[in-house]
N, C-alpha and C positions, 0 to 999 in steps of 0.2 A: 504493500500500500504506500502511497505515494505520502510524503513528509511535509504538511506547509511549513513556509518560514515563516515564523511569528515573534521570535525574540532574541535578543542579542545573545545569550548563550547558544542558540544555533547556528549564528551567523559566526561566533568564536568557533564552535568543531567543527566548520565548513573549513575558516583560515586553517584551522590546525590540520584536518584531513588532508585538505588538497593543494600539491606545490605549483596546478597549471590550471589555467582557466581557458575554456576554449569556449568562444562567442561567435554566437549568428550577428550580423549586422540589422539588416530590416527588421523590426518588429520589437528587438531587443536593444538596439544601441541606438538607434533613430527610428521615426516608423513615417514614412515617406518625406516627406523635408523638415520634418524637424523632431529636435535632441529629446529624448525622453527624461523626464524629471530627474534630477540624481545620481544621474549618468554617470557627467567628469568624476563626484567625488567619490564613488564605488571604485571608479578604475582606480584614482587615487590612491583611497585606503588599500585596495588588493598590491598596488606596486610598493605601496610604503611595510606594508608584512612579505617582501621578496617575491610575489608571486610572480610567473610568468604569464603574459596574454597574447593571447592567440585570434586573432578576427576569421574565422573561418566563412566564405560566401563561396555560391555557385555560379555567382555571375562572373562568365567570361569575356564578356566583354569590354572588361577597366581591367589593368592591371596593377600592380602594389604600388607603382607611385600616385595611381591617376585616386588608391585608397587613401593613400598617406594624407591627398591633396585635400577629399571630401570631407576625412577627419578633421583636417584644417579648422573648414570650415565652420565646422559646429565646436573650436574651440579643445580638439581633443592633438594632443601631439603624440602620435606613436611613432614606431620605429618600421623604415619598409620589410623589415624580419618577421614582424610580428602579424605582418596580415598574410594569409593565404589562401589565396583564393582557385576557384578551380582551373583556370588559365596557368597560372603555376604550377598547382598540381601536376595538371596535366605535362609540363614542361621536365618538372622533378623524376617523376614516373618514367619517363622517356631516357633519362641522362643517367639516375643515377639506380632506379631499380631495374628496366632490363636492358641496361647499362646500351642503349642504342649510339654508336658512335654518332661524332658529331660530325663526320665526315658526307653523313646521312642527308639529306633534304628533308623538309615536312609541308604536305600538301594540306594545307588549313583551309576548313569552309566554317568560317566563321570570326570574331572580331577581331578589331585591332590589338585587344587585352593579349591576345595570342600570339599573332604577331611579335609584340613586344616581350613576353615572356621566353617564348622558345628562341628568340635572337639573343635577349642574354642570356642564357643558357649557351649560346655558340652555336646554334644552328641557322641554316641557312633556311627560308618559309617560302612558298609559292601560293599563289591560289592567294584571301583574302581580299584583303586592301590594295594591293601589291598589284592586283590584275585586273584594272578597270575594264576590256578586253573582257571579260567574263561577265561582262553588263551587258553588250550587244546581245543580241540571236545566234544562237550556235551555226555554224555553218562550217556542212563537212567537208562541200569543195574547199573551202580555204586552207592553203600547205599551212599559212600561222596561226589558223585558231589552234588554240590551246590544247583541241583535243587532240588534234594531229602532233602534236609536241609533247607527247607525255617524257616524262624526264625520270631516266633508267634510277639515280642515286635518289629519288624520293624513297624513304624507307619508314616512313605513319605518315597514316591518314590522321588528320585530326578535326573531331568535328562537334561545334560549340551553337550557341545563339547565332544566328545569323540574319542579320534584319536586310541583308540584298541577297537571302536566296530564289534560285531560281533554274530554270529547267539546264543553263548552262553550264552553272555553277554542279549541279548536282549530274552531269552526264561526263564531265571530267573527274568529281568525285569516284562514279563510277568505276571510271580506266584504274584508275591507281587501287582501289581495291580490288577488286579483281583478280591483282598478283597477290597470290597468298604468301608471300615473302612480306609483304608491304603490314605493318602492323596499325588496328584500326584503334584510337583512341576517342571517348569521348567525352569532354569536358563534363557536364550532366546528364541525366535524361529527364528533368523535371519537364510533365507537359504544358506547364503553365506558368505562369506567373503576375501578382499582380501590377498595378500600375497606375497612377489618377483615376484610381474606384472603378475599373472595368481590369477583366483578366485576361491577357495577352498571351498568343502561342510560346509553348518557352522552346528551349534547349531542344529539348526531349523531341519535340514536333519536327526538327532536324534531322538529327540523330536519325529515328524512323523512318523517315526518308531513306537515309543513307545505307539501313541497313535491310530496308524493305529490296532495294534493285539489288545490294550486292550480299544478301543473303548471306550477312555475317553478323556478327556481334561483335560489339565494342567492348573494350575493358572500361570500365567507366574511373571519374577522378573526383567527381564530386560527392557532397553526402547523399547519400548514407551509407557510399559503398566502401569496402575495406582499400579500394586502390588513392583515397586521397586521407584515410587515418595511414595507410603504408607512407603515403610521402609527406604528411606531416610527421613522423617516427624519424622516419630518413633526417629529413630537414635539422629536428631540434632533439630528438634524442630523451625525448618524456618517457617518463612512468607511467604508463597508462595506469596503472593501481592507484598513481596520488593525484588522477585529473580529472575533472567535469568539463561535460559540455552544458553550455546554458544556449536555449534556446525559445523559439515561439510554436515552432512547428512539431507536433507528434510524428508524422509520417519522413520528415527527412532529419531534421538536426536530434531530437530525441532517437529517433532507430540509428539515426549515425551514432551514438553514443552508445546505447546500452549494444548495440551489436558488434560492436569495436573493443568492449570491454574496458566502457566509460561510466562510472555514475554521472547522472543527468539533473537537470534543474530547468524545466519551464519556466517561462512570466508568462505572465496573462496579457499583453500588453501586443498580441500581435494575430493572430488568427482563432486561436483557441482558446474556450472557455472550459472551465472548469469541469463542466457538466459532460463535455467531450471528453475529458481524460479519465473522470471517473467512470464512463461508460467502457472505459476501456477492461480487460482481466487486470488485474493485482501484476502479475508478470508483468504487463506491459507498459503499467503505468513508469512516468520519472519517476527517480530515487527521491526527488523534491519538488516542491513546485512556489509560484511568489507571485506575488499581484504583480511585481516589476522590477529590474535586475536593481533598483533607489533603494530596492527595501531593506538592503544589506545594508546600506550607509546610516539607512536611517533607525534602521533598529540597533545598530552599533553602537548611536551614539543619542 
């Protein structure tokens, strides 16, 4: 059964429990353009007791500077270490767990977050941002469209949110899966996501695409699956036994957690009510749960 937080002696065996915190951004640190109550002074108290924090998101689209930048602006300064998001993930996964040289290519269909991520990392990107060329209509007579050009050293597929997909985009995705040499990556598979109070195709709507023609499966990098708690592992070298994840969401950042081998801590403060978690088994519920990640500060003190 799930644990409200309700007093400061729980919010003490939380510090003393856990050395890492690991954070949803939407719903839990901002919930669409602005800071939720209490916010700066929770990270605060958790940095001033040694802890480590972790901003973990599935959007791929921004990569850790363009986090660092938004954090900015609500006043929060973190370090670009400390966010990771699935664009990285997916970048980490690639380099350092099956160790894909960087001698490789990576054909991306999807954001610039990507771009930017697997370049520092050392690799060299095709496809994205990078091939305006892949806006036009496919056209097979042409010796340079892209599809006639497929390029032997592309060695992953990688594929994220993409707000210019389209039939071109996805029939060059095609060629390079295809070769089962070529490894498929993909950032998330969330189908949705929300946005100015209407729910937008996510990730996921891609992804499906991509694996619907080439009848293969991705390793995925974002929550809730184990290939982006492996490359957060990778990355910073945590104890999973002394870390939670706090999040809004039951179905991604809680199952990211408990199935990772995380205790978990909801707020209320982002899609889900109460009423939804209790409806859940006892198994399934968070290890904790809190009107709003403020309540640590504020029951602290």
């Amino acid at each position: 059964m799930s644990t409200k937080i309700t007093g400061k002696q729980q919010v003490e065996d939380l510090l003393n429990k856990y050395d890492n915190f690991l954070f949803d951004c939407d719903g839990v640190i901002w919930l669409d353009n602005a800071l939720l109550p209490y916010v700066i002074e929770t990270l605060q108290m958790l940095r001033s007791h040694g802890k480590q924090l972790i901003f973990v998101t599935n959007n791929s689209t921004k990569s850790r500077d363009d986090y660092v930048d938004k954090f900015a602006k609500f006043g929060l300064t973190i370090l670009k270490k400390e966010v990771f998001g699935s664009a990285y993930a997916s970048a980490i996964y690639a380099k350092n767990i099956i160790k894909l040289p960087t001698e490789k290519k990576i054909w991306i269909m999807g954001g610039k977050g990507l771009e930017v991520e697997f370049n520092e990392a050392g690799y060299q990107t095709l496809g994205g941002s990078s091939m305006p060329e892949l806006d036009k209509e496919l056209d097979l007579s042409d010796s340079n469209d892209p599809i006639n050009k497929i390029d032997p050293a592309v060695g992953a597929v990688v594929v994220g949110l993409d707000t210019h997909m389209n039939y071109h985009r996805l029939a060059v995705t095609l060629q390079y899966l295809r070769n089962p040499e070529v490894v498929y990556i993909a950032t998330n598979i969330d189908a949705t996501y929300p946005a100015n109070g209407i729910i937008l195709p996510g990730a996921g709507s891609v992804v499906d695409s991509a694996s619907s023609c080439s009848q293969r499966t991705p390793v995925s990098c974002g929550k809730p699956s184990k290939g982006m708690m492996d490359a957060i592992v990778e990355a910073h070298g945590i104890d999973k036994s002394r870390s939670i994840m706090v999040g809004d969401r039951l179905n991604t950042d809680m199952k990211f957690g408990s199935s990772n081998g995380l205790d978990t801590l909801l707020v209320l403060t982002g899609i889900e009510t109460e009423e939804a978690m209790r409806a859940l088994d006892q198994s399934s519920q968070p290890t904790y749960y809190a009107a709003k990640l403020g309540d640590l500060f504020e029951l602290h003190h």
